[in-house]
C-alpha positions as CSV (number, residue, x, y, z in Angstrom):
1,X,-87.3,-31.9,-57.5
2,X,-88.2,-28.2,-58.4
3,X,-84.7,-27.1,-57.3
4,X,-83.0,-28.4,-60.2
5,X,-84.5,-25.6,-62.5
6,X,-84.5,-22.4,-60.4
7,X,-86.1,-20.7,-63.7
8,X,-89.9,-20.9,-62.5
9,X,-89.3,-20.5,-58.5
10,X,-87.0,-17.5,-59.3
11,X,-90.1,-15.3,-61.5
12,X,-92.4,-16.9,-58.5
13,X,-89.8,-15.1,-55.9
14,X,-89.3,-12.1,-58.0
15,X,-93.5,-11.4,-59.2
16,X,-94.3,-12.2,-55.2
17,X,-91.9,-9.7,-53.8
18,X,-93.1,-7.2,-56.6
19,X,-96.5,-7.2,-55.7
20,X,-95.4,-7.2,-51.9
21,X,-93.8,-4.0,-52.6
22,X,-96.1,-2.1,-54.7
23,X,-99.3,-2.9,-53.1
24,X,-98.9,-4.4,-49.2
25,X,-96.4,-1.9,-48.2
26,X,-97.9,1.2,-49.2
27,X,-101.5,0.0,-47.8
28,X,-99.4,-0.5,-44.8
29,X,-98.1,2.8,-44.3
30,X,-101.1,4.3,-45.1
31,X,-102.8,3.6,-41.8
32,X,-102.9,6.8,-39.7
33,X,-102.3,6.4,-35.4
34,X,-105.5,8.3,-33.8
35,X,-103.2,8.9,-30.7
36,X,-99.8,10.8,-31.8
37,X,-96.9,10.3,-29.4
38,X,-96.0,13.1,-27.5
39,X,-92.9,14.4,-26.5
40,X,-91.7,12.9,-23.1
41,X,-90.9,15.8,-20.4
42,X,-87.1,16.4,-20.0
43,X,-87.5,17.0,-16.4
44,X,-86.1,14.2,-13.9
45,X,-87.4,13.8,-10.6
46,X,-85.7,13.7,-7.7
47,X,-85.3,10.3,-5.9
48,X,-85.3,10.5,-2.1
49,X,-83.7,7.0,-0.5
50,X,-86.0,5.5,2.0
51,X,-86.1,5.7,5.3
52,X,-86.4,2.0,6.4
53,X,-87.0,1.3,10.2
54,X,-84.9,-1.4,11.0
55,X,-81.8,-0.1,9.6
């Protein structure tokens, strides 16, 4: 079984994550939104309870 010698799988894990780091992530982060979020309005609006007809 290859978990008796963790030697190989360990370099496999380590050489994986590497390249995972170095060339995935920053090719992620790269990408640009075309729509920027804007900032929400601080104003609240004012709720009115309704007026129901059988009440």
């Amino acid at each position: 079984m290859p978990q008796l010698n963790p030697a190989p799988w360990f370099a496999i894990l380590v050489f994986s994550w590497l390249v995972f780091l170095t060339i995935v992530v920053p090719k992620t982060l790269a990408h640009s939104f075309p729509n920027e979020p804007a900032p929400q309005s601080t104003h609240v609006p004012k709720t009115e309870p309704w007026n129901w007809p059988w009440t």
